[in-house]
N, C-alpha and C positions, 0 to 999 in steps of 0.2 A: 552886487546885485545887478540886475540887468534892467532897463528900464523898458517900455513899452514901446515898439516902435509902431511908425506911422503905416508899416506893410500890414498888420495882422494881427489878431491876437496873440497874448503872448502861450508858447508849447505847455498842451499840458502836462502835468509831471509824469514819471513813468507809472506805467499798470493803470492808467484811466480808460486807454485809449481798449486795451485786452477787457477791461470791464464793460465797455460801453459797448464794443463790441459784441461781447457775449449776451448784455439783455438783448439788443437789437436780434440775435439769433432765437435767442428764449422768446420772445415777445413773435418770432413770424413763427418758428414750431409752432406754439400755442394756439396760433388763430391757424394753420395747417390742418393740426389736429382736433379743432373746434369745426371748421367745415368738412374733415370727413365724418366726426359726430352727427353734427345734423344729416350728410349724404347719407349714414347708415340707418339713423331713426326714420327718413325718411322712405328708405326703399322696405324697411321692414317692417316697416306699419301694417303695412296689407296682410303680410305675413303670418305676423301677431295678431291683426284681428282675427284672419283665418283658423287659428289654435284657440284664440277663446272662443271662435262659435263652434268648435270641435270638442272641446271640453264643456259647454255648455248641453250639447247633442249628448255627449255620451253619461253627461252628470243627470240628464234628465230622465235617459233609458233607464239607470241605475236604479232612479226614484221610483220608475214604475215597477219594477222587477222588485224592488223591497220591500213595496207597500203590502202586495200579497201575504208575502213571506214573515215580513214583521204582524201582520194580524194571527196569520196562523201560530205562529210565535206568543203571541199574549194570550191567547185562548189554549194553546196548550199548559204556558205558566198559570191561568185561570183552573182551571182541570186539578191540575199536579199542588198548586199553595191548595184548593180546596178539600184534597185529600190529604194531605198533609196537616192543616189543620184540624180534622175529624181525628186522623191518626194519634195528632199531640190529646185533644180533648179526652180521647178512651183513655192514653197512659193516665194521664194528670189523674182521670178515676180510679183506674187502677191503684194508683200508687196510695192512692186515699185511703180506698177501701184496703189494703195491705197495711199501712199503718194503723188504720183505725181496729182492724184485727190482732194486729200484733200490741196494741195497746189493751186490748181488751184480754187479750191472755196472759199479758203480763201482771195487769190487775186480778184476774185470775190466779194465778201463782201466789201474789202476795197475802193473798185471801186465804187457800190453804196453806201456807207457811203458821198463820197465825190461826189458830182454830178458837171455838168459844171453850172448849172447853181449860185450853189453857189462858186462863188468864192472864193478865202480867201479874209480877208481885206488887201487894200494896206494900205501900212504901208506910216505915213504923212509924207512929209520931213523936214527936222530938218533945223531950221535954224541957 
């Protein structure tokens, strides 16, 4: 063992000095690359406001231009469901008054199938 002398502390062991090293590197990168973060946020601010009041401008045009368009739009589907619905209303009768025909000539049928004059057979009584 080697005892402590009165020059200095005693050597650190090997690979502390590569370690300490290395964060001391890690540790100034980081604060490097932390102020040219800020220098970039900083110069492109103005930038980036300038693109959202661009996009603002142009999302507004937008709104104008589709207001029009969108009314014309629901007054045309106003139009088109209201004939459409009139359309459905006539089938829906149609199809009534077709059933309601076809039912009645069917009853018809079974009417002359069975005439009065044939009766059925009575049936004989049991004794």
């Amino acid at each position: 063992m080697t005892e402590p002398t009165a020059t200095g502390p005693e050597p650190a062991p090997e690979g502390a000095e590569p370690q300490a090293a290395a964060a001391g590197r890690a540790q100034e990168w980081l604060g490097q690359l932390q102020k040219m973060i800020e220098g970039v946020a900083r110069e492109a601010g103005p930038t980036v406001r300038e693109v959202a009041a661009k996009a603002a401008e142009l999302t507004a045009v937008a709104a104008e231009k589709a207001g029009p368009l969108a009314q014309r739009a629901a007054h045309a589907t106003e139009e088109g469901s209201t004939k459409l619905a009139e359309r459905a209303h006539r089938l829906a009768e149609d199809l009534r008054h077709e059933a309601a025909a076809a039912a009645e000539a069917t009853a018809a049928e079974a009417e002359a199938e069975v005439s009065p004059d044939e009766a059925p057979p009575e049936e004989a009584p049991q004794a």
